[in-house]
N, C-alpha and C positions, 0 to 999 in steps of 0.2 A: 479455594476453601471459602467458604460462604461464614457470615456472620453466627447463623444458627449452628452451624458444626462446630466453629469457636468457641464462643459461650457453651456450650456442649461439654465439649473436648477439659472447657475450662474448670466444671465443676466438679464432672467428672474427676478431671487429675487429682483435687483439690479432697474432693471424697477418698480417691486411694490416697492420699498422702495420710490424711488424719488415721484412715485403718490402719497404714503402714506404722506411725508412730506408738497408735494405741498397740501393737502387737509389739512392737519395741518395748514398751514400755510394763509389758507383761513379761516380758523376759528379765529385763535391766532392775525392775523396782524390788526394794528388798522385803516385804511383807505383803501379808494379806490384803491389808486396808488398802494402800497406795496403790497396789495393782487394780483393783476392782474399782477404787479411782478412774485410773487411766483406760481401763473399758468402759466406765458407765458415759467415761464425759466424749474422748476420743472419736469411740467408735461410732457413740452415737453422732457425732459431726460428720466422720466420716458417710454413716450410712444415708445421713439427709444429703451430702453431697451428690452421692450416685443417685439417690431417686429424682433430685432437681436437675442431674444432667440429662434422665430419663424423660422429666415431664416437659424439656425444651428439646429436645429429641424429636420426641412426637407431638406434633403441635395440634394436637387435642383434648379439646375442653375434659371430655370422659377422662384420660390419662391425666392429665394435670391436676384433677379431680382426686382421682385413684391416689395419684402420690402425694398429696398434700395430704391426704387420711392419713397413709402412711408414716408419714414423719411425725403429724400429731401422737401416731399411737407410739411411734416411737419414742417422742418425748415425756407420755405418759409411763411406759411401763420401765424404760430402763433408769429411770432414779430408783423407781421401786422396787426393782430388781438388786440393784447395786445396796440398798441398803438394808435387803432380807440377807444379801450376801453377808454382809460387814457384821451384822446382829448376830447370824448363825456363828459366824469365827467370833465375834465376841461370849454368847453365850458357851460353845465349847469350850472358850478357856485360851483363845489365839491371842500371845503377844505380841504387841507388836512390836517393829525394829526400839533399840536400845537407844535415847537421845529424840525420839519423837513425841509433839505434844501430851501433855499430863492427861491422864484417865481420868476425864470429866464423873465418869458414872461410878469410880470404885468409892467403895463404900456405901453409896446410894443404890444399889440395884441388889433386890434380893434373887438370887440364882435360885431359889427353891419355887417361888409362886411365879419369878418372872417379871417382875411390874419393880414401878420405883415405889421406894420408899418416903 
């Protein structure tokens, strides 16, 4: 087994491990918030893992390329993602578990226009 297959193989595992926890972690966590937590931040490790095992995979500039874009957009959309989530269960009305930090925005956010106060 060659160096390149290692580091490979390495990141790889490293990428399913993070997916593996973040889907753990969708099951085990007890609310809205925390879960979409442990997708936004997990998976997204997870996913950069597998495409840097991809772009030492194939040891070209074009792919290395390719998946460096990738993980940028991936670090771009899923905070963004995870936090239209967490707004939209805020806005419906989703509490969260019982004993987790205080509601920074209650009282301060008007539900009718939407914006703070």
């Amino acid at each position: 087994m060659s160096l390149l297959e290692i580091v490979t193989l390495a990141l790889t595992a490293l990428g399913v491990l993070f997916i593996f926890l973040s889907s753990v972690g969708l099951i085990r966590l007890p609310d809205v918030y925390t879960r979409v937590h442990a997708s936004g931040k997990s998976a997204t490790l997870g996913v950069v893992g597998v495409l840097l095992g991809v772009a030492v995979y194939y040891v070209d500039l074009r792919v290395a390329l390719e998946m460096l874009a990738l993980i940028v957009f991936f670090f771009i959309t899923a905070p963004v993602a995870a936090h239209m989530l967490d707004r939209a269960a805020y806005l419906t009305g989703v509490k969260p578990v019982a004993g987790t930090a205080p509601d920074d925005l209650e009282g301060a956010y008007n539900r009718e226009t939407r914006s703070l106060r």
